[in-house]
Residue, then its C-alpha position, 0 to 999 in steps of 0.5 A: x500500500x501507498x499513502x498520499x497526504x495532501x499538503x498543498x493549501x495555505x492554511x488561511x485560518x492559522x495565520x499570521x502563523x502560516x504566512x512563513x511556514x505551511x501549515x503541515x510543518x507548524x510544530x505541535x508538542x515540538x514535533x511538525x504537524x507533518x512528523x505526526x502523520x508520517x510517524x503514525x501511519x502503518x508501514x507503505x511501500x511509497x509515500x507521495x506529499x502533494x504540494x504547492x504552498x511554501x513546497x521547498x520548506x516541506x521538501x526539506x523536512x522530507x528529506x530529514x525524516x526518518x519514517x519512509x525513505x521512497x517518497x516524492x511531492x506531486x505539485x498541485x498547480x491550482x488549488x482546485x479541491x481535494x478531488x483534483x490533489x487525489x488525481x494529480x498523484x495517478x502517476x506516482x502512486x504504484x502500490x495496489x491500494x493507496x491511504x489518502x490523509x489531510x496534511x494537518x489533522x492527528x489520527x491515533x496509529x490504531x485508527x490507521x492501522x484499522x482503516x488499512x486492514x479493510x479494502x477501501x474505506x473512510x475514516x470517522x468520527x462522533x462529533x457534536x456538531x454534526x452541521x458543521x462536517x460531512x456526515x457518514x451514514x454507514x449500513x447496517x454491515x457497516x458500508x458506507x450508504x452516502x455522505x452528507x454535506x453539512x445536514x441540518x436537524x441531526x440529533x448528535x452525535x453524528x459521525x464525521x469523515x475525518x478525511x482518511x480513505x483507503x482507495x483501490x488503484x482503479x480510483x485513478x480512472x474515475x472521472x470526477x464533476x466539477x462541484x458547485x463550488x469549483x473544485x473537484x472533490x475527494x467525496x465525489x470519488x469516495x461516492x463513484x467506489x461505495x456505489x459498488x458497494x462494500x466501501x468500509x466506514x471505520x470509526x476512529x478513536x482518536x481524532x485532533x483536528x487542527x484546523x485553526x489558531x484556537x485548534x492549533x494551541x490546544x494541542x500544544x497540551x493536549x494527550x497525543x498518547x495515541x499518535x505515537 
């Protein structure tokens, strides 16, 4: 297996603190965001860091890691989503399957683990306000049925896609539609694969989102047990 982390944007809502360093490198606990993900991931075969925003700085910790020695950057040219990230590694991925993480959220090295085991999948989580997150609705076997933008009225808690995927290789061929938004969207791929069915929702236990300032402080204290 491969894994892609999407490391591209400019991280917006971490400014001033992102105007000098991209987001993926901000340093949590003393360690880059960036060093969390790589380190708690399982053992892949190639890793691949989409890039764009301050890329030579994100290179250069490349380099200096430890954790996996085949890896390469893909350049998105325009930030077109994260559908368009996806599909802008089809020629540097070579595994059989592919993981598919956010440059920026902790994930618990279980929680990975479980999401590699199954043959495609989404990773979630409960969340409390469900209104402000893409909502996984699995079946009753536990494959995903659909996601939902945003919905309104959901009695809490809801579980939340936490952006990790599993994907086959064959998710490279799929064609994606531009979405109202402009963008070409990881969701859109994630919808073409369950309509085949057995699309796995995992639940994660450990979720650390890092999304802005107030986030980012938070976790210069928070129990990060499970990333390491």
């Amino acid at each position: 297996m491969d894994a892609i982390i999407l490391a591209a944007g400019k991280g917006t809502r971490l400014r001033p603190h992102t105007n000098t360093v991209p987001k993926p490198l901000l340093p949590v606990q003393g360690r880059p965001i960036l060093d969390w993900i790589i380190g708690a991931m399982p053992p892949v075969e190639r890793l691949v860091v989409v890039v764009n925003y301050l890329a030579g700085q994100i290179e250069d910790y490349l380099r200096t890691q430890q954790h996996v020695r085949n890896w390469t950057t893909v350049t998105q040219a325009e930030p077109r989503g994260t559908g368009d990230a996806l599909m802008s590694c089809k020629g540097a991925v070579t595994g059989d399957r592919v993981m598919v993480l956010n440059g920026d959220d902790l994930i618990g090295r279980s929680d990975l683990a479980a999401l590699a085991a199954v043959p495609m999948g989404i990773l979630t989580h409960a969340v409390s306000e469900p209104e402000s997150y893409g909502i996984v609705f699995p079946s009753a076997d536990g494959a995903l049925e659909r996601i939902v933008e945003k919905p309104q009225g959901l009695t809490p808690p809801q579980l939340a896609n936490i952006g990790g995927y599993v994907f086959p290789k064959r998710v490279f061929d799929l064609t994606l539609p531009l979405s109202p938004r402009g963008e070409y969207e990881i969701t859109d791929a994630v919808a073409q694969l369950a309509a085949g069915g057995n699309f796995r929702v995992v639940q994660a236990s450990y979720w650390l989102p890092i999304g802005n300032v107030e986030q980012w402080e938070a976790a210069q204290t928070a129990d990060v047990t499970a990333v390491r």
